[in-house]
VEXDOVEX-519750 format. One record per residue: residue number from 1; x, y, z of N, C-alpha, C in turn; residue in one letter. Coordinates in steps of 0.2 Angstrom, whole numbers. Layout:
residues N
> NUM X Y Z X Y Z X Y Z A .
...
END
This chain:
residues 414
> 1 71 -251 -74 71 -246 -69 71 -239 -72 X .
> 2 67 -235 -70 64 -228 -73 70 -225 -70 X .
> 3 75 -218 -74 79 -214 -74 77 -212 -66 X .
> 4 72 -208 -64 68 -208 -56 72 -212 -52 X .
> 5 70 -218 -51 69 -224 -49 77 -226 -47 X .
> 6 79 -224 -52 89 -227 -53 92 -220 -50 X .
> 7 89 -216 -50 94 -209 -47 91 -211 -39 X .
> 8 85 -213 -34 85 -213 -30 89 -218 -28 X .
> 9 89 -224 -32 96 -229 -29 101 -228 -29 X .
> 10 104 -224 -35 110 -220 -32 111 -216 -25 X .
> 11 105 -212 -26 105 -209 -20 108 -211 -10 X .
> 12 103 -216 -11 103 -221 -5 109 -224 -5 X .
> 13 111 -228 -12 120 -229 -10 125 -225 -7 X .
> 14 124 -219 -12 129 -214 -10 128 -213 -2 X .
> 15 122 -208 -2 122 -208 7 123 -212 13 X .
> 16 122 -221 12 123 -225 15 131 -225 15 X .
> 17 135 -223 9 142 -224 7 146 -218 12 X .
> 18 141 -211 12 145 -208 15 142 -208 23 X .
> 19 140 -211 25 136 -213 32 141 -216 37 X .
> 20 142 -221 31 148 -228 34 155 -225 34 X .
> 21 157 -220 29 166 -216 30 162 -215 35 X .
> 22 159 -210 38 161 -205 43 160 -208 49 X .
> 23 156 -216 51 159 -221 56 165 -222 58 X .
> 24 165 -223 50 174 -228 51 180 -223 54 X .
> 25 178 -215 53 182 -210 54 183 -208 59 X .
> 26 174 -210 64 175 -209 71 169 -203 72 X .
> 27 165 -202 67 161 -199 67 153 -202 69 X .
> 28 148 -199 75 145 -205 76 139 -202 72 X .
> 29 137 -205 69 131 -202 64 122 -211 64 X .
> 30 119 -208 69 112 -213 69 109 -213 62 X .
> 31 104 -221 65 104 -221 58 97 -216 57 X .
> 32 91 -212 62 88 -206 62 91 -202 57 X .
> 33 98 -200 57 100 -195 56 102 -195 48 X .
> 34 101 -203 46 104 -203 38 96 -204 34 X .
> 35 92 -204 39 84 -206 37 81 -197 35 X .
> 36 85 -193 42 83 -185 41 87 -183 35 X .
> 37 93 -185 33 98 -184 27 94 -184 21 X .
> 38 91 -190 19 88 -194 15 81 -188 11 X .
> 39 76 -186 17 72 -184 16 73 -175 15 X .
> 40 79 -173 17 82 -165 14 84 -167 9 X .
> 41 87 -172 5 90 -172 0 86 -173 -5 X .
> 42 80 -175 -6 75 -174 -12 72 -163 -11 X .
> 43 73 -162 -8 69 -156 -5 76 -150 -10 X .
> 44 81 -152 -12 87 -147 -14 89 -147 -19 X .
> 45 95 -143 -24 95 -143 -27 103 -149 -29 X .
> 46 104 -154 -30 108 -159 -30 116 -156 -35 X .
> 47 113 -153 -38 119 -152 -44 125 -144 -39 X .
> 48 120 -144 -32 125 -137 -30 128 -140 -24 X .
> 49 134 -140 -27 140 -145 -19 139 -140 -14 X .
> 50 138 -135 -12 136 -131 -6 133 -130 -4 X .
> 51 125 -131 -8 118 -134 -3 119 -140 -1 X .
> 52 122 -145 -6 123 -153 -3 126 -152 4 X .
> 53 132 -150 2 135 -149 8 130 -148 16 X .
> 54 128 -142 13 124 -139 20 120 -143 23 X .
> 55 114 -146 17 110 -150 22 112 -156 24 X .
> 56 118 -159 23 122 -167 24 123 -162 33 X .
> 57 129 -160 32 130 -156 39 125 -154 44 X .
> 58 121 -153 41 114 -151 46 111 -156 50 X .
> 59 108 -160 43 104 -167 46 107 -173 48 X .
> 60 113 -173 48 119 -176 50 120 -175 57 X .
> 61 118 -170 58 121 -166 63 130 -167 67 X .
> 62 132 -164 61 139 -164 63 140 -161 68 X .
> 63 145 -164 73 149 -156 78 153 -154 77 X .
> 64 155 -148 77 161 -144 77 167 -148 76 X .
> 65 170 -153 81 174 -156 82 175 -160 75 X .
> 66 170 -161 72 169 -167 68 170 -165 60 X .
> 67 170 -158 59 169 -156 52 175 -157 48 X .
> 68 180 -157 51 186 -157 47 184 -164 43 X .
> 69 184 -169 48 182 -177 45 177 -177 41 X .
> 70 170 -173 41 167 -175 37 165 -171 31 X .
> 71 171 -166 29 173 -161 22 179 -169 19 X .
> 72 183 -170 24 186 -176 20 180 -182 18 X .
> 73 178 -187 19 172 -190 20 169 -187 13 X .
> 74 166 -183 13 159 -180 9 165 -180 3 X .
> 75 171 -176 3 175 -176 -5 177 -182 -7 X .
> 76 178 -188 -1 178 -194 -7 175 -198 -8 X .
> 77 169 -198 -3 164 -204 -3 158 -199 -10 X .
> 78 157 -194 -7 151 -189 -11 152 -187 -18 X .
> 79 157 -183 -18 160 -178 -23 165 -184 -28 X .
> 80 169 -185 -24 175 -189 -30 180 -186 -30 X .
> 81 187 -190 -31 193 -186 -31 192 -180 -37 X .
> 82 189 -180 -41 190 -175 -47 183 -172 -48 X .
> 83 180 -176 -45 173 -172 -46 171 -165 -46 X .
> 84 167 -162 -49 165 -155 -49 159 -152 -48 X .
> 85 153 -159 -46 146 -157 -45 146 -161 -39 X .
> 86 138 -159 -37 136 -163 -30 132 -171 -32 X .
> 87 130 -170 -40 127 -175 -41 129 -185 -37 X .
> 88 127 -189 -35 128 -194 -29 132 -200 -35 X .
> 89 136 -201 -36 139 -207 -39 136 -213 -41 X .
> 90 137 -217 -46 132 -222 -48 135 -228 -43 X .
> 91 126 -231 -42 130 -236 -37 132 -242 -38 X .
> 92 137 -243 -32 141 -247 -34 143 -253 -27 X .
> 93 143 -259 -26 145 -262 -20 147 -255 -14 X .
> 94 144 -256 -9 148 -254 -3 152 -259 -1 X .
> 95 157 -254 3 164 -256 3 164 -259 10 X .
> 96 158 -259 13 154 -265 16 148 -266 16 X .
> 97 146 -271 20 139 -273 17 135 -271 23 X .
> 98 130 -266 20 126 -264 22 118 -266 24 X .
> 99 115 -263 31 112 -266 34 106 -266 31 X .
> 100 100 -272 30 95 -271 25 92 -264 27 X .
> 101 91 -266 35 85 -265 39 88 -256 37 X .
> 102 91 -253 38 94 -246 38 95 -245 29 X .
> 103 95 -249 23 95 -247 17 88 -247 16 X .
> 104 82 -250 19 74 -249 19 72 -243 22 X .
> 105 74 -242 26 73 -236 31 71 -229 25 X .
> 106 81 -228 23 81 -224 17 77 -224 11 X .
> 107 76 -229 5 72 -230 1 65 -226 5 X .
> 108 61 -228 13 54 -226 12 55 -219 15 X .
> 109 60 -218 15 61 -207 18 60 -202 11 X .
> 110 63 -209 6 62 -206 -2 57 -207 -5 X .
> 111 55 -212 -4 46 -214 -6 41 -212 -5 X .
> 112 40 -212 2 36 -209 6 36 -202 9 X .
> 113 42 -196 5 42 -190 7 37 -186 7 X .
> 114 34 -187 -1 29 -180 -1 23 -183 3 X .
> 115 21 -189 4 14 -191 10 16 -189 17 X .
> 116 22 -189 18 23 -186 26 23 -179 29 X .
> 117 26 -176 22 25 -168 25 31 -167 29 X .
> 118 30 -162 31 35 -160 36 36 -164 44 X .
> 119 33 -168 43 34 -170 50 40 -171 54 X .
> 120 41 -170 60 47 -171 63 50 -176 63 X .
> 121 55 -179 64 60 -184 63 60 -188 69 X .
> 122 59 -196 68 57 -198 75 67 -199 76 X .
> 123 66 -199 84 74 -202 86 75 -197 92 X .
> 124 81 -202 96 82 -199 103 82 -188 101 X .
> 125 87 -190 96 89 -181 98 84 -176 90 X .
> 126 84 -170 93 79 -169 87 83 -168 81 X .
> 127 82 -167 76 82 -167 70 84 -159 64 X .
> 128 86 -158 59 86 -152 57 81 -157 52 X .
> 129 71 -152 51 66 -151 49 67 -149 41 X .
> 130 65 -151 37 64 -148 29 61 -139 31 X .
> 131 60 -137 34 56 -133 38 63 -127 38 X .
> 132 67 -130 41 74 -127 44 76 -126 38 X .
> 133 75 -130 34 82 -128 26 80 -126 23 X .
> 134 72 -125 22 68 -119 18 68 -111 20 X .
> 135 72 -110 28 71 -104 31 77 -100 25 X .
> 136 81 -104 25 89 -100 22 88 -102 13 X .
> 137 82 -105 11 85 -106 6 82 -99 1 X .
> 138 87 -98 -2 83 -92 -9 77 -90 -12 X .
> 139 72 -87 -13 68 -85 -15 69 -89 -24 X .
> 140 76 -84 -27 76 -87 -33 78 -94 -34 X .
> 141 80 -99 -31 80 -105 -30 75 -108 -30 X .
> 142 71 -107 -28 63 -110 -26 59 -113 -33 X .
> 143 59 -117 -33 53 -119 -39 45 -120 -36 X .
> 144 41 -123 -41 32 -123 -39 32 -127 -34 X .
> 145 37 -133 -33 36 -135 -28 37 -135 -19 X .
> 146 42 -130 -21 42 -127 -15 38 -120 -12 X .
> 147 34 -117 -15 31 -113 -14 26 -114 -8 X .
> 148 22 -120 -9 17 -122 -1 21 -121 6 X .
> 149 27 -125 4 30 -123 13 33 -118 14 X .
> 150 37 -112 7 38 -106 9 32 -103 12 X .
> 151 26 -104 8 20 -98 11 18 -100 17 X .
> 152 18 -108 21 16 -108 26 21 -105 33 X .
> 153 27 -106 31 32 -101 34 31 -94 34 X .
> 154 29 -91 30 30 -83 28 21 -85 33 X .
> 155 18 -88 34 12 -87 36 12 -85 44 X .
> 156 16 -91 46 20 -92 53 23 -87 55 X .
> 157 27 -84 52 33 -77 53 26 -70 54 X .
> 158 23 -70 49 17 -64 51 12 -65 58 X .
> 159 12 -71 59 8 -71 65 12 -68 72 X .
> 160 18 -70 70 22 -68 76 22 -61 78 X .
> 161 19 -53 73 19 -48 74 13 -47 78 X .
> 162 9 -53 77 2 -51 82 4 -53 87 X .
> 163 8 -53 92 11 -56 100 13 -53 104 X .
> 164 13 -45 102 15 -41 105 12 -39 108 X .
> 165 13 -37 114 8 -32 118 9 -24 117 X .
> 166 4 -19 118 6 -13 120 7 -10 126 X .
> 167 11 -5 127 14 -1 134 7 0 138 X .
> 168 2 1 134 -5 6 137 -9 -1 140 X .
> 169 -13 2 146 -17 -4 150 -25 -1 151 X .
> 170 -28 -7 147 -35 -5 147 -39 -7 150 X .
> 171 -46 -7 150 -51 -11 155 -54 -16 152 X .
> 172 -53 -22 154 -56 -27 150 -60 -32 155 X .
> 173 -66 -37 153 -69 -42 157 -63 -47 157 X .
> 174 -64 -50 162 -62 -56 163 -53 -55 168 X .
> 175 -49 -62 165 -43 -60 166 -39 -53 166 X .
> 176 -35 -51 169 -31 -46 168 -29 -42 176 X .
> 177 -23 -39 177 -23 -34 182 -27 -33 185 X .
> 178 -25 -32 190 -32 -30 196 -31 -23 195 X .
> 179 -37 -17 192 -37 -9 193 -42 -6 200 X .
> 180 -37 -7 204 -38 -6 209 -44 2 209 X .
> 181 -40 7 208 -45 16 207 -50 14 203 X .
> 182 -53 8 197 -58 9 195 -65 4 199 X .
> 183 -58 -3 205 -63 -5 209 -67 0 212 X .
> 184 -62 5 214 -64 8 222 -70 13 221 X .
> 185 -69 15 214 -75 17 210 -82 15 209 X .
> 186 -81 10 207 -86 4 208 -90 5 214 X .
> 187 -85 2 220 -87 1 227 -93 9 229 X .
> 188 -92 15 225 -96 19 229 -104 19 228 X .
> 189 -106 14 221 -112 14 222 -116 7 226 X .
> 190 -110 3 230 -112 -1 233 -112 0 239 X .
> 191 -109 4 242 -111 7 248 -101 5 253 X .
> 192 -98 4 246 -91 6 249 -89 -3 249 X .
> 193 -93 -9 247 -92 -14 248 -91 -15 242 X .
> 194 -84 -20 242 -81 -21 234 -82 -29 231 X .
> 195 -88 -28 226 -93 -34 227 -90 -36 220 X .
> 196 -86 -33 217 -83 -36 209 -78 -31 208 X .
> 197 -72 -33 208 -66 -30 205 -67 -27 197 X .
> 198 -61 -24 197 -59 -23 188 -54 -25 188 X .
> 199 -53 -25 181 -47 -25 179 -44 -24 173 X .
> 200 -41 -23 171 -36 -21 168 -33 -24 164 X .
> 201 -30 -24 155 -23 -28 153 -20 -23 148 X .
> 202 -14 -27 144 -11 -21 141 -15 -25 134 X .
> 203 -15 -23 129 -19 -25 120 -14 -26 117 X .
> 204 -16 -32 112 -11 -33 108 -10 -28 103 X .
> 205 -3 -26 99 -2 -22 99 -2 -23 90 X .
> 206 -8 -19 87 -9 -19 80 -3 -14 76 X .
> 207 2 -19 69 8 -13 69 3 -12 63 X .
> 208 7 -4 60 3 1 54 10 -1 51 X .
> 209 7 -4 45 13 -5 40 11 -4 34 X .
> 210 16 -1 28 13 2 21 20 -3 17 X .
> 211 16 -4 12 20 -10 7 22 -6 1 X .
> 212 29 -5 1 27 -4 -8 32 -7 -10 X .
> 213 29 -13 -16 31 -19 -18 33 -19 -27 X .
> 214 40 -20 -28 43 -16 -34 40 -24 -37 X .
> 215 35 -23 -44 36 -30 -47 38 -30 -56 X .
> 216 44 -24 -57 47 -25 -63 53 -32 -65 X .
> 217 54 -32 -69 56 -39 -73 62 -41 -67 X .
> 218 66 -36 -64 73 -39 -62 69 -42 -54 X .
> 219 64 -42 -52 60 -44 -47 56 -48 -47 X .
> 220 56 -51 -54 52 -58 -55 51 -64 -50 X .
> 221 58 -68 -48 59 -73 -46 59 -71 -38 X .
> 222 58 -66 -35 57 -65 -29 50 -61 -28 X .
> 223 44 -60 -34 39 -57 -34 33 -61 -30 X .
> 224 33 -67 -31 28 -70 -28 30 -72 -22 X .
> 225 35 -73 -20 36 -75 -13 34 -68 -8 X .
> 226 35 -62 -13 35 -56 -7 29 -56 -7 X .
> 227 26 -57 -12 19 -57 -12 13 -60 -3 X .
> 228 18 -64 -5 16 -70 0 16 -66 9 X .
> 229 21 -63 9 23 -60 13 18 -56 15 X .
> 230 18 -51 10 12 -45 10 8 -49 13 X .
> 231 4 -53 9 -3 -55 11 -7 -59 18 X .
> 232 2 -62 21 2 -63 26 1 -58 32 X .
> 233 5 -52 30 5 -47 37 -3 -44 37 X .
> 234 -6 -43 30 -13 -40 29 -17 -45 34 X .
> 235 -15 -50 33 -20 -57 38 -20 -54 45 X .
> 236 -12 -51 48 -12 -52 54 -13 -44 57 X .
> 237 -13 -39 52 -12 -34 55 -17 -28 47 X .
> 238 -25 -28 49 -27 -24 46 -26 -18 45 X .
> 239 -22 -14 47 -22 -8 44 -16 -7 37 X .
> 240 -13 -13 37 -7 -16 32 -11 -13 26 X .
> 241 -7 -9 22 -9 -6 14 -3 -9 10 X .
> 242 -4 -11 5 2 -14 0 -1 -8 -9 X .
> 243 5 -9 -11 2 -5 -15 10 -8 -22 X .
> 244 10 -10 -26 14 -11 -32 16 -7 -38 X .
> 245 23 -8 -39 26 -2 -43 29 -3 -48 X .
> 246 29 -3 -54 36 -5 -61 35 3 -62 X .
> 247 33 4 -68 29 10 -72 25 15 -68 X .
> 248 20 12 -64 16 16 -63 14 12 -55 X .
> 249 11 16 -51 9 12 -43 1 13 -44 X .
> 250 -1 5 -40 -6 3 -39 -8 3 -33 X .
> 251 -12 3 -31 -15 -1 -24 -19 -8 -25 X .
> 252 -15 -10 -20 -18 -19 -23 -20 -21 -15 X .
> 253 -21 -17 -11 -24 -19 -4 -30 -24 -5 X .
> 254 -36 -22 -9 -41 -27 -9 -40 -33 -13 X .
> 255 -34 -33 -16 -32 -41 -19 -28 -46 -12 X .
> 256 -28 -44 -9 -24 -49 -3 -28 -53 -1 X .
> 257 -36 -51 -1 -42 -57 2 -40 -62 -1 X .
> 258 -39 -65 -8 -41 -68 -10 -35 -75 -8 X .
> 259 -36 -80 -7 -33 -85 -3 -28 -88 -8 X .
> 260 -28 -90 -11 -22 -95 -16 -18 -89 -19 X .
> 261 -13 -92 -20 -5 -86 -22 -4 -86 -27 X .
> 262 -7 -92 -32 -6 -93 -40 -14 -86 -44 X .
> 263 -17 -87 -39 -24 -83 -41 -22 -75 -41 X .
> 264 -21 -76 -34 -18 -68 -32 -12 -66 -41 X .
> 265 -8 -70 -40 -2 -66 -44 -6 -67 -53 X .
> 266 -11 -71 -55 -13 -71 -61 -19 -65 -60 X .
> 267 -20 -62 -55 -26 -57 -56 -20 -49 -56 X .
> 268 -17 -50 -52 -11 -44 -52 -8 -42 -60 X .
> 269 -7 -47 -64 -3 -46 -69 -9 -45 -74 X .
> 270 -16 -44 -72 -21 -40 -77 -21 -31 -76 X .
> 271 -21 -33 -69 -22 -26 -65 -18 -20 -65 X .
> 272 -10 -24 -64 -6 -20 -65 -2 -17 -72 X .
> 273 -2 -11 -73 0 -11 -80 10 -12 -78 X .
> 274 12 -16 -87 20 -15 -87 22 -22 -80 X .
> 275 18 -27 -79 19 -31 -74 24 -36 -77 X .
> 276 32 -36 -72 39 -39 -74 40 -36 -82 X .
> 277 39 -28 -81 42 -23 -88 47 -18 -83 X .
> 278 48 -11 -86 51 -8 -85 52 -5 -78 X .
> 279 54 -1 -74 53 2 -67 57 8 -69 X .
> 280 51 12 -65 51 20 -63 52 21 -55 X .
> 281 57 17 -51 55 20 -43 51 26 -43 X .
> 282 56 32 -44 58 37 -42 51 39 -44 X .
> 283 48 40 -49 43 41 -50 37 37 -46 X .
> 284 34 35 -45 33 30 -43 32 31 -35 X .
> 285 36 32 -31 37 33 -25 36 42 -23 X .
> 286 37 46 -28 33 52 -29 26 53 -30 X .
> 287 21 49 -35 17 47 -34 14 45 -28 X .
> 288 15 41 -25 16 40 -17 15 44 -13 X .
> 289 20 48 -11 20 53 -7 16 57 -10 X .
> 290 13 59 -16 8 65 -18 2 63 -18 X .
> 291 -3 56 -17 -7 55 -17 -10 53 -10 X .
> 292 -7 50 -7 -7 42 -3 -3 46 5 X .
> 293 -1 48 5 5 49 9 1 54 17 X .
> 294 -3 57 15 -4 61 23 -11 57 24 X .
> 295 -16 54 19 -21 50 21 -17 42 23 X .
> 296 -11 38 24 -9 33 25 -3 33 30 X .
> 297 0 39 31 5 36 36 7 43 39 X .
> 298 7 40 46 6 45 52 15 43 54 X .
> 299 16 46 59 21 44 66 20 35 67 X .
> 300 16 33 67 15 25 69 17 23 63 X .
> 301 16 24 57 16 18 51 23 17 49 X .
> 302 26 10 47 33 10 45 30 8 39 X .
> 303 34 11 34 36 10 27 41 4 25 X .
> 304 37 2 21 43 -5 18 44 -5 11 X .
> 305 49 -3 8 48 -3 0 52 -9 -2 X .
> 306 49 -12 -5 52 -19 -6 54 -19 -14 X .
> 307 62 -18 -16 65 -17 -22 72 -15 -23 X .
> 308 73 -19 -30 79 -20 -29 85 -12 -32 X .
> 309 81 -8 -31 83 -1 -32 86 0 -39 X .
> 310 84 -4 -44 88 -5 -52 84 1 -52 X .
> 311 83 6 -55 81 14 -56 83 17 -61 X .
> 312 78 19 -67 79 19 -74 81 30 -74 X .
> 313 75 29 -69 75 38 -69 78 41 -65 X .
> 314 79 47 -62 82 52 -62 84 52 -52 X .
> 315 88 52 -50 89 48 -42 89 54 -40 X .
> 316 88 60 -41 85 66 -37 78 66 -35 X .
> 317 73 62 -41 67 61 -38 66 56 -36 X .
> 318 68 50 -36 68 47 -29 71 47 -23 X .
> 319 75 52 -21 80 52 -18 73 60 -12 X .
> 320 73 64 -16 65 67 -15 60 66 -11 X .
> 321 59 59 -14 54 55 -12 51 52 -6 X .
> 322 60 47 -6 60 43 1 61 51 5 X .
> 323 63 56 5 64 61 10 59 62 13 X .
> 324 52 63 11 46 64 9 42 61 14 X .
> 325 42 55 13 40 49 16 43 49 24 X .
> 326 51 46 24 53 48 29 52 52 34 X .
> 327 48 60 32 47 64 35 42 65 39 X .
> 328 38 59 38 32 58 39 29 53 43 X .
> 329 34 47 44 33 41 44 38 40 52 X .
> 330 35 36 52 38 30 60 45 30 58 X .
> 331 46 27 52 53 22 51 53 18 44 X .
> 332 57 21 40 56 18 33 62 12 34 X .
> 333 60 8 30 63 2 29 64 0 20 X .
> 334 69 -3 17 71 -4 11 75 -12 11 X .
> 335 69 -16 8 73 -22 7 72 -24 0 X .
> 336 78 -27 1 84 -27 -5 86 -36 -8 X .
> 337 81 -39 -11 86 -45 -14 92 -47 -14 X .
> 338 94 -40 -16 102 -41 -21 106 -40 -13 X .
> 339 103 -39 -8 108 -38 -2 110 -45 1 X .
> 340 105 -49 -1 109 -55 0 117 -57 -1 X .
> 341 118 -57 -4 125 -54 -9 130 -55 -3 X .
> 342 135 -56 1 141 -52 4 143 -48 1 X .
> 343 144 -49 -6 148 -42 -13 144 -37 -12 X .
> 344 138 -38 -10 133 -34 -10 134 -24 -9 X .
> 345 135 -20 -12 135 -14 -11 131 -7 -13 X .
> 346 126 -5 -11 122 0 -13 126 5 -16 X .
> 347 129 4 -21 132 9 -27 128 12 -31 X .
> 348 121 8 -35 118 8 -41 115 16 -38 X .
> 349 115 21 -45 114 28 -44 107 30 -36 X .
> 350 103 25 -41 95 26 -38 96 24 -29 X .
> 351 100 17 -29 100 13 -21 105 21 -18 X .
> 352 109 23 -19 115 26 -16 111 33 -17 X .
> 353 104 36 -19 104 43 -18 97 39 -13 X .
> 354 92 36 -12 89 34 -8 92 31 1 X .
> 355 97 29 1 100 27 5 100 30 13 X .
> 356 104 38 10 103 44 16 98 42 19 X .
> 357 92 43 16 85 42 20 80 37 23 X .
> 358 87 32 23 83 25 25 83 25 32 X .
> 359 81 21 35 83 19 44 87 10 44 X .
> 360 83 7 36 87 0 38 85 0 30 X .
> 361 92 -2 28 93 -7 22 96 -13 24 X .
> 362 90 -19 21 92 -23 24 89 -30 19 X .
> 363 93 -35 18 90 -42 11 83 -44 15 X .
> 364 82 -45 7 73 -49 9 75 -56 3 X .
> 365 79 -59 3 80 -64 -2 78 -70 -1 X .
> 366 76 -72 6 75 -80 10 69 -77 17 X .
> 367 67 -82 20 63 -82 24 66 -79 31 X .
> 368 74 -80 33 77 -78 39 79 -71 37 X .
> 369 79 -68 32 80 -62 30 75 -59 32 X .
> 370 68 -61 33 62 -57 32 62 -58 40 X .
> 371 63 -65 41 61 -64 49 65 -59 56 X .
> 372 70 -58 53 76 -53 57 73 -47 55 X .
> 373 67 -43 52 64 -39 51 59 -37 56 X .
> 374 55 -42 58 49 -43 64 50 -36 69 X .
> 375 55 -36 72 57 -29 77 52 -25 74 X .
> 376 57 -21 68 55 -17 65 50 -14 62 X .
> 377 46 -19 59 40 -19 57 35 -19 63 X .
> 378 36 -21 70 33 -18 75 34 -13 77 X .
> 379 40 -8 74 41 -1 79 47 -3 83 X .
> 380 48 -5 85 50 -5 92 57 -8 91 X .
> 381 62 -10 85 70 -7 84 73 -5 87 X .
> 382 79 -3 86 82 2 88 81 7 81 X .
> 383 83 14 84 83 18 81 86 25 81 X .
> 384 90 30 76 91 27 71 96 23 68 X .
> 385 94 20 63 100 15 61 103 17 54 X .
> 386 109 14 52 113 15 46 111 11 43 X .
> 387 110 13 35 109 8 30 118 8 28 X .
> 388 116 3 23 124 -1 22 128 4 19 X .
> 389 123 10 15 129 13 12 134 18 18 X .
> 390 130 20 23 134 23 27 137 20 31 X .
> 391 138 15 34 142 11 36 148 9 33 X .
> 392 148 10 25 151 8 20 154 1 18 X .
> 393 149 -4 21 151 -9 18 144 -14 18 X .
> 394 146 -19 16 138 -22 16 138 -30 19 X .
> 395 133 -30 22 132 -35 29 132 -40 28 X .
> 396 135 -48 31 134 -53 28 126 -54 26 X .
> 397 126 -63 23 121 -65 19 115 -64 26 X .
> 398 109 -62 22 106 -63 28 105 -58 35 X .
> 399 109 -54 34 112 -49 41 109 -42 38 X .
> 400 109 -38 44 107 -30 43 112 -27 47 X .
> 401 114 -21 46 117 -18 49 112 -13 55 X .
> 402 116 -10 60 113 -8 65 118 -2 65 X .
> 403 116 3 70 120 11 70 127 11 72 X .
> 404 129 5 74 138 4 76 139 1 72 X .
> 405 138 -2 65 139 -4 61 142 -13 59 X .
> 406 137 -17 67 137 -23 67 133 -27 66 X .
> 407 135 -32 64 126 -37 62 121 -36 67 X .
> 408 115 -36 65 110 -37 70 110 -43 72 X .
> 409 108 -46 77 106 -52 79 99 -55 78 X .
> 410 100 -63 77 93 -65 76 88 -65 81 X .
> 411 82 -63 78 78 -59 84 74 -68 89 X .
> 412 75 -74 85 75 -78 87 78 -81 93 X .
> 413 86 -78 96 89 -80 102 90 -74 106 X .
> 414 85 -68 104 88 -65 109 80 -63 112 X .
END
């Protein structure tokens, strides 16, 4: 048996192993739901008991009631008395004998994972998706093979800024509002008889957004996912400029046509000079405002500086800069990998003289971090907002702070 091959039978025992405690314990767990287990658990990373954790809990679907049981359960069936990794125990008899038909099921959720894709999980109640555990999982985390589902998420996520409508109501054929004053208008060349209505609707509401996308070395492992992002809003909203910064700022707007992400970031790293080398924001972002700044961003445009604010130069001139910008702009926005963090505090010189002039700092290190941004990146927010350093504390994982100085809430339930 191939190394492979023996770790998924470990696998399958173990899970079956911890499937069966949390029966016996009075936890009711289907067998759907150890087949959803199965299939998140090739998708993570095994050796971190608190991923493990999460996704067993999830596609388990544990209740509240239930958790205490299944933290006990998961340390002895899972972990071990002494254990210290999430890796799954070598297998060994279950302590009952278990059903063929239900250890088959497992074996082809692992077999058969990469030919299914993401498809939903058949069974009475729905399922926690590979889909759902890619939204929370880290940007640095991520290896080559997670890259296709993050980008068709981050794809998914930009569509959603095209859904808006505008305040303003236009003339359009077809469906729409009856405009009644432009009927009656109509009607006078007809001799007052209203032989075809108008009408009217509100337009989808196109947002003006400006990118500038830090890709020095401490930005590496989050660079191609933001990447992704960029290229995604540019699909849904042309007026989107993206433009890239370590050393020196580029404008990289006409590189987002190109469709593949491995292409896009191997043509970037000719283009851009100093690419994952050194970073000058504060320069950089002054550039910005002196070239780019009155031809690109009006009262409508939100500004998105996407960087982890490490700042080699002088925090007066970027501090300068964002003033600059914000001066002129809708609504500046600053997301921050490193905000993911709970520890997380905009101390570093450069984050802490930028800060004053932000409207929202707020993490971009996973896909739910990006998606609680949507608001904002439409305008339409609340405003103005504290960034964390005013607030003076920094938000949970995931979380942005708002101008009372409490989470924001996900724009998904409200």
């Amino acid at each position: 048996m191939s190394p492979g091959a023996r770790e998924r039978a470990d696998l399958i025992v173990a899970l079956a192993r911890l499937a069966g405690g949390l029966r016996d314990a009075g936890v009711r767990v289907a067998l759907g739901d150890e087949v959803d287990a199965a299939a998140a658990l090739v998708r993570i990373d095994l050796a971190d008991p608190d991923e493990v954790r999460r996704a067993l809990r999830c596609t388990l679907r544990i209740r509240a009631a239930d958790v205490a049981a299944f933290e006990r359960v998961f340390a002895r069936t899972w972990l071990g008395a002494a254990s210290t990794t999430a890796r799954p125990p070598p297998a060994r008899a279950l302590s009952r004998p278990a059903a063929a038909g239900g250890l088959a099921l497992l074996r082809g959720a692992l077999a058969t994972d990469d030919d299914r894709g993401d498809d939903a999980p058949d069974g009475g109640e729905p399922g926690a998706t590979a889909q759902a555990l890619y939204r929370k999982k880290p940007f640095d985390r991520c290896d080559d093979r997670d890259v296709a589902v993050v980008e068709r998420l981050l794809d998914q996520l930009a569509r959603r800024l095209a859904t808006r409508r505008s305040r303003r109501w236009i003339p359009v054929h077809g469906r729409g509002r009856t405009d009644l004053r432009r009927s009656l208008r109509r009607a006078v060349v007809t001799g007052g008889e209203l032989i075809a209505l108008a009408h009217r609707a509100r337009p989808i509401e196109t947002a003006r957004i400006v990118l500038l996308c830090d890709t020095s070395g401490s930005m590496e492992a989050h660079t191609r996912f933001l990447l992704a992002f960029a290229r995604a809003l540019r699909r849904v909203a042309d007026r989107t400029e993206v433009f890239a910064f370590n050393t020196e700022l580029v404008r990289i707007t006409a590189w987002m046509r190109l469709s593949r992400l491995d292409v896009l970031q191997a043509k970037l790293r000719e283009a851009v000079p100093d690419w994952s080398g050194g970073t000058r924001i504060g320069e950089c972002l002054a550039a910005f405002a002196s070239r780019h700044l009155r031809e690109l961003v009006d009262s409508r445009t939100v500004v998105v500086i996407v960087s982890d604010g490490l700042d080699r130069g002088d925090p007066a001139v970027l501090a300068d800069a964002v003033r600059r910008i914000r001066a002129r702009a809708r609504r500046v926005l600053w997301l921050n990998p490193l905000a993911g963090d709970p520890r997380y505090q905009p101390t570093a010189a450069g984050m802490a003289a930028a800060a004053p002039h932000l409207d929202l700092l707020a993490p971009a290190h996973d896909v739910a971090s990006l998606e609680r941004l949507l608001p904002y990146l439409r305008g339409c927010g609340a405003a103005p907002i504290r960034s964390l350093m005013e607030t003076g504390r920094a938000s949970p994982p995931g979380r942005s702070i708002d101008k009372r100085g409490s989470a924001l809430p996900d724009p998904r339930q409200t």
